[in-house]
mmCIF entry with sequence, helices, sheets and N, C-alpha, C, O atoms, coordinates in Angstrom:
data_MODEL
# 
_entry.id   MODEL 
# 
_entity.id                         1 
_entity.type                       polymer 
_entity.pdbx_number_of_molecules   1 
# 
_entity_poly.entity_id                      1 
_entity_poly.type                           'polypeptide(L)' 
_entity_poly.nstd_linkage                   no 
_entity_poly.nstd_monomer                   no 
_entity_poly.pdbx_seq_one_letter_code       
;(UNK)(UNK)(UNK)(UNK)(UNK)(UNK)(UNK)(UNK)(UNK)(UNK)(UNK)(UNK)(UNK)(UNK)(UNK)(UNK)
(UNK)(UNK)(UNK)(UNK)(UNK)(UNK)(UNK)(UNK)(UNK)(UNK)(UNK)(UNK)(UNK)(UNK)(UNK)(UNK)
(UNK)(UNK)(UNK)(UNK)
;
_entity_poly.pdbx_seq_one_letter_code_can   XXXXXXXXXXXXXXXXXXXXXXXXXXXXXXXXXXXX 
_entity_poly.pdbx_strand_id                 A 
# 
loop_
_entity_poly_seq.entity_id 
_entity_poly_seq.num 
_entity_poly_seq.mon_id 
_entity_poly_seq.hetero 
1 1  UNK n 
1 2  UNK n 
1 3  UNK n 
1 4  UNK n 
1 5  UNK n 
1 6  UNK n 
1 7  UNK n 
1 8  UNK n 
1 9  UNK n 
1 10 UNK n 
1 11 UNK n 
1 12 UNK n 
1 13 UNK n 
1 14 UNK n 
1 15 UNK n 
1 16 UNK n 
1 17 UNK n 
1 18 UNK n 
1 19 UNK n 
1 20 UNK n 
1 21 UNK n 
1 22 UNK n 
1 23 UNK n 
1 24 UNK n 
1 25 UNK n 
1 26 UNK n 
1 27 UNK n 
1 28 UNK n 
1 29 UNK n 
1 30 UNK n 
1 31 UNK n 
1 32 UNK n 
1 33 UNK n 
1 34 UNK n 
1 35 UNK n 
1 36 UNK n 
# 
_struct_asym.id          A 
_struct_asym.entity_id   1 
# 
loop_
_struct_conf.conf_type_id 
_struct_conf.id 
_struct_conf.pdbx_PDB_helix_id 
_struct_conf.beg_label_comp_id 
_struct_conf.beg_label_asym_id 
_struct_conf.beg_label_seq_id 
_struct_conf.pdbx_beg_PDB_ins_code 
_struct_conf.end_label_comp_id 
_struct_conf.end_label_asym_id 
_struct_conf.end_label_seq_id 
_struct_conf.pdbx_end_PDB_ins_code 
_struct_conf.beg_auth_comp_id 
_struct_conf.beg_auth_asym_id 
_struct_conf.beg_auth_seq_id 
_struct_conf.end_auth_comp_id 
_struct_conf.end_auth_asym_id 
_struct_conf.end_auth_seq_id 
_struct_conf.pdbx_PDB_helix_class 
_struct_conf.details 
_struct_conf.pdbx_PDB_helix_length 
HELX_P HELX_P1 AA1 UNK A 4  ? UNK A 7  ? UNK A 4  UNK A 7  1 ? 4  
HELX_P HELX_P2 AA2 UNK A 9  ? UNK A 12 ? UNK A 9  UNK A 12 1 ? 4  
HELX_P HELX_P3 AA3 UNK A 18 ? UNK A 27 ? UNK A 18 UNK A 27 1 ? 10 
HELX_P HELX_P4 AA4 UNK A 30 ? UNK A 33 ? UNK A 30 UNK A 33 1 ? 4  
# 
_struct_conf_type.id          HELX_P 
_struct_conf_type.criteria    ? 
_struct_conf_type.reference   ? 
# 
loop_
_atom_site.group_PDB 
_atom_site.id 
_atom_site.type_symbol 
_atom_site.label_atom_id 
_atom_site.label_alt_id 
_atom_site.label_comp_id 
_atom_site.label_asym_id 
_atom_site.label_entity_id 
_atom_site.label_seq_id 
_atom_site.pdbx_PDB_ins_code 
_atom_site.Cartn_x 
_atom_site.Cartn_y 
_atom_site.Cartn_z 
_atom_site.occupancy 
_atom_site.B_iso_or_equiv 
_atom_site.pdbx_formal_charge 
_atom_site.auth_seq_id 
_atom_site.auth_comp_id 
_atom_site.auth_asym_id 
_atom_site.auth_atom_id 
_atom_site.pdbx_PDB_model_num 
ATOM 1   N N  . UNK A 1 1  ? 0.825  -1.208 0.000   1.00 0.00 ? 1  UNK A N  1 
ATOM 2   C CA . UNK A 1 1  ? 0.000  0.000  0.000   1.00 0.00 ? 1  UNK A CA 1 
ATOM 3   C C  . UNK A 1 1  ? 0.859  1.258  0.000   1.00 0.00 ? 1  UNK A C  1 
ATOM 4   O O  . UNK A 1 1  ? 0.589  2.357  -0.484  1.00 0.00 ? 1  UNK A O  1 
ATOM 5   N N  . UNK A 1 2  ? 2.014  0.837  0.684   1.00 0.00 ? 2  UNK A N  1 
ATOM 6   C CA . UNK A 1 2  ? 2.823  2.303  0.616   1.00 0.00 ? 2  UNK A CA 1 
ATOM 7   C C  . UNK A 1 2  ? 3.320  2.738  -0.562  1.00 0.00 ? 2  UNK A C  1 
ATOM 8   O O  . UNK A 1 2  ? 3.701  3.906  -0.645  1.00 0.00 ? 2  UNK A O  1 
ATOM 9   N N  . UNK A 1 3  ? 3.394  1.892  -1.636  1.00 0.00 ? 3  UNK A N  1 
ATOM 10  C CA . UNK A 1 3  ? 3.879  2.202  -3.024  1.00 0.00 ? 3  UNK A CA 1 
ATOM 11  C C  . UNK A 1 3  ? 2.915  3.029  -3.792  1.00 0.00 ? 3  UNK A C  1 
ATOM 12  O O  . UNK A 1 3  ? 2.998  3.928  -4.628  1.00 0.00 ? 3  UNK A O  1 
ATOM 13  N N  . UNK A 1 4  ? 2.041  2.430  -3.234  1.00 0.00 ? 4  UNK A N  1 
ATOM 14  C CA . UNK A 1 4  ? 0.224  3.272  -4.186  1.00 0.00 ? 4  UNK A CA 1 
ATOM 15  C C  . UNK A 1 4  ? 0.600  4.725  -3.596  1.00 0.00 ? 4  UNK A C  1 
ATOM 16  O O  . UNK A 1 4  ? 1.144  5.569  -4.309  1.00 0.00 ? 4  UNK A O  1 
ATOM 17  N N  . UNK A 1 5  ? 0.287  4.948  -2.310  1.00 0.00 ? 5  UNK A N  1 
ATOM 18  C CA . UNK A 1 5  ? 0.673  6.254  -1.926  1.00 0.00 ? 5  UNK A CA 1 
ATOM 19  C C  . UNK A 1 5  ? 2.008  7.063  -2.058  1.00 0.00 ? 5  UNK A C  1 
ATOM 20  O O  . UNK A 1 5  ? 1.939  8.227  -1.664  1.00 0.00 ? 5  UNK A O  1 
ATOM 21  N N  . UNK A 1 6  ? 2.929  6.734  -2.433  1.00 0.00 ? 6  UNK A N  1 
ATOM 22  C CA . UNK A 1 6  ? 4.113  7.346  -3.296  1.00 0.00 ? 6  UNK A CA 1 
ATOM 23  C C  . UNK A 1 6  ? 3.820  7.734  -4.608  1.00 0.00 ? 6  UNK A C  1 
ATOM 24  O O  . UNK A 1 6  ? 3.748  8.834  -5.155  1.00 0.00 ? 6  UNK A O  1 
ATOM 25  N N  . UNK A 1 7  ? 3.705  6.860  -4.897  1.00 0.00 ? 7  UNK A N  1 
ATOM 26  C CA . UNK A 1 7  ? 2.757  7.302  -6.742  1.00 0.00 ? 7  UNK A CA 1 
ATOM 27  C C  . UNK A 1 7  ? 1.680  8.305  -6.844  1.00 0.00 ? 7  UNK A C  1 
ATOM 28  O O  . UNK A 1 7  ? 1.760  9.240  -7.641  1.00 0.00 ? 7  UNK A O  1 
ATOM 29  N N  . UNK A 1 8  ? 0.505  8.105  -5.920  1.00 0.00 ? 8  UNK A N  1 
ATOM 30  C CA . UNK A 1 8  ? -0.123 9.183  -5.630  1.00 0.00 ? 8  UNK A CA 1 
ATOM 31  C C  . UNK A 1 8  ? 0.365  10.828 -5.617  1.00 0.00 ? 8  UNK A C  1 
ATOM 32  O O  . UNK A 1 8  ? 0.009  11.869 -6.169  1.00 0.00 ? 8  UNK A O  1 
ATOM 33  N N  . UNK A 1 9  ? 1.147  10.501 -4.879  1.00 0.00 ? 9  UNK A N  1 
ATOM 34  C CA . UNK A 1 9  ? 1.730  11.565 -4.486  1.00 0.00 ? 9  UNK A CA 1 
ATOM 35  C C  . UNK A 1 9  ? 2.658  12.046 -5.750  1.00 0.00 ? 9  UNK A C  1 
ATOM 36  O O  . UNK A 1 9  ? 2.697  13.224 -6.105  1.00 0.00 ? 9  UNK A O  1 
ATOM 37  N N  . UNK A 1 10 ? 3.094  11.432 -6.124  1.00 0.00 ? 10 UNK A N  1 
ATOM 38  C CA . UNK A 1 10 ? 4.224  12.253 -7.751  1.00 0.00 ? 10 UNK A CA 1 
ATOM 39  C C  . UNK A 1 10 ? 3.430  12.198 -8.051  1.00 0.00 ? 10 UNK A C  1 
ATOM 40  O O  . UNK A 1 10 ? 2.932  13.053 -7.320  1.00 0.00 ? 10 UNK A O  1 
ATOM 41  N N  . UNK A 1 11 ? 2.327  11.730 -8.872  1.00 0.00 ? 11 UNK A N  1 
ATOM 42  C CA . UNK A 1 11 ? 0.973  11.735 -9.699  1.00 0.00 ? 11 UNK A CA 1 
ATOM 43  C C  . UNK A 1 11 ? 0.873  13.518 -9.318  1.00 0.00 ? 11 UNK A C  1 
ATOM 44  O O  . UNK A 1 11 ? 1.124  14.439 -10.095 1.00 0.00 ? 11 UNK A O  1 
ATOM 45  N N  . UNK A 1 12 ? 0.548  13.588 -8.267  1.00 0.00 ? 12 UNK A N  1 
ATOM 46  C CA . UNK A 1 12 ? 0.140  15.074 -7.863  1.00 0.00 ? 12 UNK A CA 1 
ATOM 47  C C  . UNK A 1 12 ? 1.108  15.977 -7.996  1.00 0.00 ? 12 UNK A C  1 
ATOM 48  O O  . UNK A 1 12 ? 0.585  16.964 -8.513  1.00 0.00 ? 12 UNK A O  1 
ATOM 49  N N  . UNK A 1 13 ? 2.348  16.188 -7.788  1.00 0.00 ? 13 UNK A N  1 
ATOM 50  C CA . UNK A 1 13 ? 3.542  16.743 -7.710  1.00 0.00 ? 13 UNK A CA 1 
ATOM 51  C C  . UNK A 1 13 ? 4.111  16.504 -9.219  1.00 0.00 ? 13 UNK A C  1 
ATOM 52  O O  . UNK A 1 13 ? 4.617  17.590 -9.502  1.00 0.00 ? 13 UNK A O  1 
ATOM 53  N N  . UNK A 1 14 ? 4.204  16.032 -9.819  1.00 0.00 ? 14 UNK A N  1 
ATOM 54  C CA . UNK A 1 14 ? 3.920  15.850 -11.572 1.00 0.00 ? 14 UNK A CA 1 
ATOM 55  C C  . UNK A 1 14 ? 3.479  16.078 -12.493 1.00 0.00 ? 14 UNK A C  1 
ATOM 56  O O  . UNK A 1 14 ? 3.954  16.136 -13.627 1.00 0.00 ? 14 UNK A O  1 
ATOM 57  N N  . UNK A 1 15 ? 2.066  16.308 -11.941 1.00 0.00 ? 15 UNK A N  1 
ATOM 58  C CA . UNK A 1 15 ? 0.963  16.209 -13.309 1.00 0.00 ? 15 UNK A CA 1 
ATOM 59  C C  . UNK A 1 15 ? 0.928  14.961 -13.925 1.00 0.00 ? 15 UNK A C  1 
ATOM 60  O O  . UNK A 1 15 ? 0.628  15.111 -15.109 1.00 0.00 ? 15 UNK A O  1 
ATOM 61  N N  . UNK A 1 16 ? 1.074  14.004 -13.683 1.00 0.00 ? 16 UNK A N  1 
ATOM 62  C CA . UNK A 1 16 ? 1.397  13.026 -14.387 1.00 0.00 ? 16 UNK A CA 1 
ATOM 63  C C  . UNK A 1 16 ? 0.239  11.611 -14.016 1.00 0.00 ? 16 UNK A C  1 
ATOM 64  O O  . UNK A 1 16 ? -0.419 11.767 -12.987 1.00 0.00 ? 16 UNK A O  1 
ATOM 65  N N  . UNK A 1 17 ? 0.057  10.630 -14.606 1.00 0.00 ? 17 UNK A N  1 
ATOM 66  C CA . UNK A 1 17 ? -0.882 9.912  -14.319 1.00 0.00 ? 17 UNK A CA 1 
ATOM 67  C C  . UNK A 1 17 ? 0.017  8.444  -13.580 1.00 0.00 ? 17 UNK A C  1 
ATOM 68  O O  . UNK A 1 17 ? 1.064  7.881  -13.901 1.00 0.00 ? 17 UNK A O  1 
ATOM 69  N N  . UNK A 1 18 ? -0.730 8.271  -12.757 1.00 0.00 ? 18 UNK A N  1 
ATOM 70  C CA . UNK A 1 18 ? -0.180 6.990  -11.557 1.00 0.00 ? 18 UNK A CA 1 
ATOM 71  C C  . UNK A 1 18 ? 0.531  5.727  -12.708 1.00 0.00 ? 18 UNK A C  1 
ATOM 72  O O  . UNK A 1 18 ? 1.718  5.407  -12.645 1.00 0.00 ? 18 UNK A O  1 
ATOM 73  N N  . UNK A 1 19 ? -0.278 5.234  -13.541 1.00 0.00 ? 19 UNK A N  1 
ATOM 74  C CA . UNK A 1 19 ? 0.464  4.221  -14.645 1.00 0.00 ? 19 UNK A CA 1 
ATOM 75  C C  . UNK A 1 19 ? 1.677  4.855  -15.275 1.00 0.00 ? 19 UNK A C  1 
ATOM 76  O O  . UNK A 1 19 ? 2.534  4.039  -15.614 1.00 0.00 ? 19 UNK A O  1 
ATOM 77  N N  . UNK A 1 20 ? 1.941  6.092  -15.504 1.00 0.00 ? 20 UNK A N  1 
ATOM 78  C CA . UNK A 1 20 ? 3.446  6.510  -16.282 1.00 0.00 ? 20 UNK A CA 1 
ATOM 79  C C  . UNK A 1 20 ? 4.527  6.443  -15.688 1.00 0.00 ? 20 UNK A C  1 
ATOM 80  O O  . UNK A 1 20 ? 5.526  5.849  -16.093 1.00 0.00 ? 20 UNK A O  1 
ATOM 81  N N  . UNK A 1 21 ? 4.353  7.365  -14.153 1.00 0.00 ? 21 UNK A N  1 
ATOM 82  C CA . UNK A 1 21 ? 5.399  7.052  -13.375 1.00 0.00 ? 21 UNK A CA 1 
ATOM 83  C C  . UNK A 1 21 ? 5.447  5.650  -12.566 1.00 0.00 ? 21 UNK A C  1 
ATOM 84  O O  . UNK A 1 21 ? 6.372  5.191  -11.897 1.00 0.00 ? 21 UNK A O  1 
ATOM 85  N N  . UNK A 1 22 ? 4.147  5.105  -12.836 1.00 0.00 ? 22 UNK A N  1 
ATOM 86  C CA . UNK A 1 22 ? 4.750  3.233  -12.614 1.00 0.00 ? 22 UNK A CA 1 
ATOM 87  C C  . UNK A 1 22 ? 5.847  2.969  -13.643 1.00 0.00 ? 22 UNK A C  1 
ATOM 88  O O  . UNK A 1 22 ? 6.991  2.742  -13.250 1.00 0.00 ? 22 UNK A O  1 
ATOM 89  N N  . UNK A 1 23 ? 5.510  2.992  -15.121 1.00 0.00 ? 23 UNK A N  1 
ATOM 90  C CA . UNK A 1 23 ? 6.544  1.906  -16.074 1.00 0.00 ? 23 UNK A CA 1 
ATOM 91  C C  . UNK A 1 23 ? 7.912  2.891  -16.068 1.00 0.00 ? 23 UNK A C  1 
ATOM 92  O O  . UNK A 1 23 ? 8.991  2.511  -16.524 1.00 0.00 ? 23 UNK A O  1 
ATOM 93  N N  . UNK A 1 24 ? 7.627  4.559  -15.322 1.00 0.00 ? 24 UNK A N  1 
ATOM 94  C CA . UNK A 1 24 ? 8.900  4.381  -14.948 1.00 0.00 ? 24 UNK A CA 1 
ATOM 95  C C  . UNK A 1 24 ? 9.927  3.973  -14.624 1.00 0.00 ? 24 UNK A C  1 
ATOM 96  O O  . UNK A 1 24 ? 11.062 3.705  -15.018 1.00 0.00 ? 24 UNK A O  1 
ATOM 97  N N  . UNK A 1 25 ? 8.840  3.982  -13.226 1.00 0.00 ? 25 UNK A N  1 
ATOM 98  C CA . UNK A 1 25 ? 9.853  3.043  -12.359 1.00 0.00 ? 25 UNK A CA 1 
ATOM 99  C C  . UNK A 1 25 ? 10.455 1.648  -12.699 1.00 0.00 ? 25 UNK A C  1 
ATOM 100 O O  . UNK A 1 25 ? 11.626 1.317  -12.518 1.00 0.00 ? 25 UNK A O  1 
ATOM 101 N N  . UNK A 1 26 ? 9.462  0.892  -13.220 1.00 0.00 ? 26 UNK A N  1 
ATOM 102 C CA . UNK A 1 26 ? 9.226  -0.506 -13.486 1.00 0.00 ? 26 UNK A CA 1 
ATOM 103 C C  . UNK A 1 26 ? 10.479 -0.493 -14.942 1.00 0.00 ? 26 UNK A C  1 
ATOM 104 O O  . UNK A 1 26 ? 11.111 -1.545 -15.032 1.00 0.00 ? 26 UNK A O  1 
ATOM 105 N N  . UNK A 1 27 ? 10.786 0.486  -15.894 1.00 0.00 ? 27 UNK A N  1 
ATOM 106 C CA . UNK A 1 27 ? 11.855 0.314  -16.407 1.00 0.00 ? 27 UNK A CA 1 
ATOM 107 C C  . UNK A 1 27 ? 13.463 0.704  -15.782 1.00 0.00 ? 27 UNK A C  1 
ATOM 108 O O  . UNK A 1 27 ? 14.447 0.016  -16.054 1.00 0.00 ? 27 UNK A O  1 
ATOM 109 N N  . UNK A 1 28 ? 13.505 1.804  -14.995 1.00 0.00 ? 28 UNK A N  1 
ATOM 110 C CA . UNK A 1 28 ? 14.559 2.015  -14.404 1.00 0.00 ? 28 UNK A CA 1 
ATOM 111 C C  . UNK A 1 28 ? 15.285 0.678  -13.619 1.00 0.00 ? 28 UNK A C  1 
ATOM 112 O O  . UNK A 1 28 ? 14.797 -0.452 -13.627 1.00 0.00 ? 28 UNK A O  1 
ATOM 113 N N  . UNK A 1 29 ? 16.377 1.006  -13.037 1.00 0.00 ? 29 UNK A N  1 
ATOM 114 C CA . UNK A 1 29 ? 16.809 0.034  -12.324 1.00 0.00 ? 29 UNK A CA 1 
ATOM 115 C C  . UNK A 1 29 ? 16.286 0.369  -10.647 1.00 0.00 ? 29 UNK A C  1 
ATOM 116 O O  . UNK A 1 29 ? 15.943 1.412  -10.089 1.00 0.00 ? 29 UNK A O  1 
ATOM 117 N N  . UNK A 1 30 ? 16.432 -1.248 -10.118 1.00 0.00 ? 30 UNK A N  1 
ATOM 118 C CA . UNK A 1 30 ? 16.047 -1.502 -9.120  1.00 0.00 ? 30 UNK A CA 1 
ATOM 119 C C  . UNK A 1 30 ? 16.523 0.106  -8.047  1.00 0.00 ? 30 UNK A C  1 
ATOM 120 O O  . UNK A 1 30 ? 15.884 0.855  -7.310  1.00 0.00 ? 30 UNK A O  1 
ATOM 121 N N  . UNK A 1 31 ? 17.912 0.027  -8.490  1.00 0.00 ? 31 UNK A N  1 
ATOM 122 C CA . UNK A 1 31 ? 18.821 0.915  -7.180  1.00 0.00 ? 31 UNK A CA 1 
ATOM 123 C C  . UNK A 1 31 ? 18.700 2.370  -7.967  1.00 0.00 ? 31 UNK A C  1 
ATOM 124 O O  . UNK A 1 31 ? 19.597 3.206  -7.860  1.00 0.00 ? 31 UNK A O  1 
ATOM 125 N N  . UNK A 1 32 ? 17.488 2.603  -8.783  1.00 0.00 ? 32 UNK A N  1 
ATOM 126 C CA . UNK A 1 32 ? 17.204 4.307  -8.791  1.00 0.00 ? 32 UNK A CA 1 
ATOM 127 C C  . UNK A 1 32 ? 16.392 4.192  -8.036  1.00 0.00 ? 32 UNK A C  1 
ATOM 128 O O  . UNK A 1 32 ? 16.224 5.324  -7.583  1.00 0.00 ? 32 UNK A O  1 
ATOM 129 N N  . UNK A 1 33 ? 15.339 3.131  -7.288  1.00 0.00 ? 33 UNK A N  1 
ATOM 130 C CA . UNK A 1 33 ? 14.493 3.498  -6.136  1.00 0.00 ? 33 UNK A CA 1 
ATOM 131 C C  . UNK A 1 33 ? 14.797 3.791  -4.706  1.00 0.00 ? 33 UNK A C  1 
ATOM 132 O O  . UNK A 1 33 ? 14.170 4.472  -3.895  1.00 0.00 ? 33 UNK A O  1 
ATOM 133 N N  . UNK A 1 34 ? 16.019 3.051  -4.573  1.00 0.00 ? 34 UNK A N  1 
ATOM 134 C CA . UNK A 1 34 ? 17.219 3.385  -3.345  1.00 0.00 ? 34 UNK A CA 1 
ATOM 135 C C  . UNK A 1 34 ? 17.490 5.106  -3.037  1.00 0.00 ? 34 UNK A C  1 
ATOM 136 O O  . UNK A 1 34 ? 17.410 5.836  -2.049  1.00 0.00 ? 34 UNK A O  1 
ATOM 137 N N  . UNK A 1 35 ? 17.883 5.287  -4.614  1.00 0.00 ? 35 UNK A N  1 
ATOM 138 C CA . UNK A 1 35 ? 18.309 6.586  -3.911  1.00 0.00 ? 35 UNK A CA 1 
ATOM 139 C C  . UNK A 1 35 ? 17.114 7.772  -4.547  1.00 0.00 ? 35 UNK A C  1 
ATOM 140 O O  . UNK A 1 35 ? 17.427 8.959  -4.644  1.00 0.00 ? 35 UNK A O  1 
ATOM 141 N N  . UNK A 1 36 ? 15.702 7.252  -4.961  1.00 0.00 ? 36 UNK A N  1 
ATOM 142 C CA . UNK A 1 36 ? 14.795 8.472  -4.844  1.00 0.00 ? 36 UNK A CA 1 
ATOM 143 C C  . UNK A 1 36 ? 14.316 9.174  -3.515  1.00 0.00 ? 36 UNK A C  1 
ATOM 144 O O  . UNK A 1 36 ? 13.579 10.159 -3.569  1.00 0.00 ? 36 UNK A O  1 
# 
């Protein structure tokens, strides 16, 4: 659940829609989530 609410949150701080900055993430590497 805490992941939904991170996304939420850039969603808002973005403009951006919750699925984009998912396959962001989901393409980046593991250890760009380390140091966001």
């Amino acid at each position: 659940m805490e992941k939904k609410t991170v996304l939420k949150r850039r969603a808002a701080e973005e403009m951006k829609t919750v699925p984009q900055i998912y396959h962001e993430k989901a393409s980046s590497s593991s250890a760009d989530l380390e140091t966001a």
